[in-house]
C-alpha positions as CSV (number, residue, x, y, z in Angstrom):
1,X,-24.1,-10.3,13.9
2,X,-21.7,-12.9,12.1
3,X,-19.7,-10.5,9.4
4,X,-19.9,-11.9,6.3
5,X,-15.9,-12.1,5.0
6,X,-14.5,-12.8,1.5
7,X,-11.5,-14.7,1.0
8,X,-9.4,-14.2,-2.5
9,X,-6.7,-16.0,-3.4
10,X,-5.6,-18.2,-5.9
11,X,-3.7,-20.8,-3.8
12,X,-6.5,-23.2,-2.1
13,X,-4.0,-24.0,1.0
14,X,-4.3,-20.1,1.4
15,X,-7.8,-19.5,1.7
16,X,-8.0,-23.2,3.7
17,X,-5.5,-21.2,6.3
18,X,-7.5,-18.0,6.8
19,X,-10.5,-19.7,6.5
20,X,-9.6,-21.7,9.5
21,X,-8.1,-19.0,11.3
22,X,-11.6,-17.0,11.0
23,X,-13.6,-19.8,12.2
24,X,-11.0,-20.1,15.0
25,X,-12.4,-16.3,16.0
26,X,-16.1,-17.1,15.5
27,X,-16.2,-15.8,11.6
28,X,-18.5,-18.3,10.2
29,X,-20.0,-16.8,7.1
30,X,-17.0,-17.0,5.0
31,X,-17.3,-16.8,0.9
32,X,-14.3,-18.0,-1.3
33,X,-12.8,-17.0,-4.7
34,X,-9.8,-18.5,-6.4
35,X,-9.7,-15.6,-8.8
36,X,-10.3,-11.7,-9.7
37,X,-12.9,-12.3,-11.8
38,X,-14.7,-14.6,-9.3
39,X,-14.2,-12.1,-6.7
40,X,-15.8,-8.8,-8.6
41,X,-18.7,-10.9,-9.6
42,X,-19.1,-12.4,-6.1
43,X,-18.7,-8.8,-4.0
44,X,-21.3,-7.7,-6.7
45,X,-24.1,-10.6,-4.9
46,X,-23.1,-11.2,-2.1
47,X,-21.8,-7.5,-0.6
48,X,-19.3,-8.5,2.1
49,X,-18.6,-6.7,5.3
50,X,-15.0,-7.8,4.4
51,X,-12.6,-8.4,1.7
52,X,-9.6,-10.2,1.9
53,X,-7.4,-10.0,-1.2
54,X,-4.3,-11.4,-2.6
55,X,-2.3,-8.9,-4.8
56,X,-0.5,-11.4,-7.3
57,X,-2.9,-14.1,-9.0
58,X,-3.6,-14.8,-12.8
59,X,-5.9,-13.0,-14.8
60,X,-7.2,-10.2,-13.0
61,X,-4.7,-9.1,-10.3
62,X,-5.7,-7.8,-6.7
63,X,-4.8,-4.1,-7.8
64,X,-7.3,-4.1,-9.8
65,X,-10.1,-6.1,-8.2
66,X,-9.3,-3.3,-5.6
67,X,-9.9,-0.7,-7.9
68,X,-13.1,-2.4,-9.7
69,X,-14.7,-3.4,-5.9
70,X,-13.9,0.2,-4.8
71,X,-15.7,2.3,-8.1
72,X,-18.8,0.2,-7.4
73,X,-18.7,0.9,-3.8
74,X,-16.3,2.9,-2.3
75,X,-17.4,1.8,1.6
76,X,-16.2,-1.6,0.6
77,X,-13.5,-2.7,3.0
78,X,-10.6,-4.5,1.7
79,X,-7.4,-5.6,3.5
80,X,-4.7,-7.0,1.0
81,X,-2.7,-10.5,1.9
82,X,0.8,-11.0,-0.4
83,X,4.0,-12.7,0.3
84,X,5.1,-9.3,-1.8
85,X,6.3,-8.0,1.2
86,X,7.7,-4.3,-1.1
87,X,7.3,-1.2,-0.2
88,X,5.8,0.1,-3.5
89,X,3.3,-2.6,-3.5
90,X,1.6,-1.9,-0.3
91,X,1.6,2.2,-1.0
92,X,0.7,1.6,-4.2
93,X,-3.1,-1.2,-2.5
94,X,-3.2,1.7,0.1
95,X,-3.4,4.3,-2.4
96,X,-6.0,2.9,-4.3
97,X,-8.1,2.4,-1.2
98,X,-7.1,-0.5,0.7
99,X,-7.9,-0.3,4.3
100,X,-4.6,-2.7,5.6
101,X,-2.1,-4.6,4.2
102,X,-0.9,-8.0,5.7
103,X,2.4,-9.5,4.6
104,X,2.4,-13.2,3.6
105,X,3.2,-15.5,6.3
106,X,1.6,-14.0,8.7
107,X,0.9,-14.8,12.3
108,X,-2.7,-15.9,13.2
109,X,-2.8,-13.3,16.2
110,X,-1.8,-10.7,13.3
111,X,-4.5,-11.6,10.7
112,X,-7.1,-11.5,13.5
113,X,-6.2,-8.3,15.0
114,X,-6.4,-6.9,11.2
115,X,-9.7,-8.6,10.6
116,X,-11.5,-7.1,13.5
117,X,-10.0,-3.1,13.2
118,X,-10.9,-3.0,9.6
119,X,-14.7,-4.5,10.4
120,X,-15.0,-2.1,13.7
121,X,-13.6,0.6,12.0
C-alpha cells in the first residue's frame, strides 16, 4: 500500500525537495500545502498516513496546525521539518504530539529513515 504523505511548508523549493526525495523511496501519493490553513482543511479530506510539517510559516504556524490536526484525530502522525534547529522548539512540537522532529537541511538518507519509523510505527 502506497502511504498517502502530506507535505507543509510554505517555501515551494521545500516541498519540491521532499517531494522528490519521497518519490526517490517509492512514496507516490504525495499531497501539498503551502500553508496552515490549507493543511487543517486538507488533513480534514484527505486523512494522511503522514504529515510533514514546517514549524515557522505565515498565518497559522506549524504549532498549532499540530495542535488542531491532533484534537481532531489524535492517531494522526506528524513529524515537524524547521531550519529552527532550538532546543525549546522541538520539546515544545514533541510535547504537543509530534511523533519526530527533523532539522532543516537535512540529509536525504535522514528524512527517509524518519519517514518510514513514523509510518511503521
Amino acid at each position: 500500500m502506497d502511504a498517502k504523505i502530506m507535505l507543509v511548508d510554505d517555501a515551494i523549493f521545500m516541498r519540491m525537495t521532499i517531494r522528490k526525495v519521497l518519490e526517490k523511496n517509492g512514496y507516490t501519493n504525495i499531497l501539498e500545502a503551502a500553508d496552515g490553513e490549507t493543511a487543517v482543511q486538507m488533513y480534514y479530506e484527505e486523512k494522511p498516513d503522514l504529515v510533514l510539517l514546517d514549524i515557522t510559516m505565515p498565518g497559522k504556524s506549524g504549532i498549532d496546525v499540530l495542535e488542531e490536526i491532533l484534537e481532531y484525530d489524535p492517531a494522526a502522525k506528524i513529524v515537524m521539518c524547521s531550519a529552527i534547529g532550538q532546543e525549546m522548539m522541538i520539546q515544545k512540537a514533541i510535547g504537543c504530539g509530534a511523533q519526530e522532529f527533523i532539522v532543516k537541511p537535512f540529509k536525504p538518507e535522514e528524512l527517509q529513515q524518519v519517514v518510514r519509523y513514523v509510518l511503521e510505527s
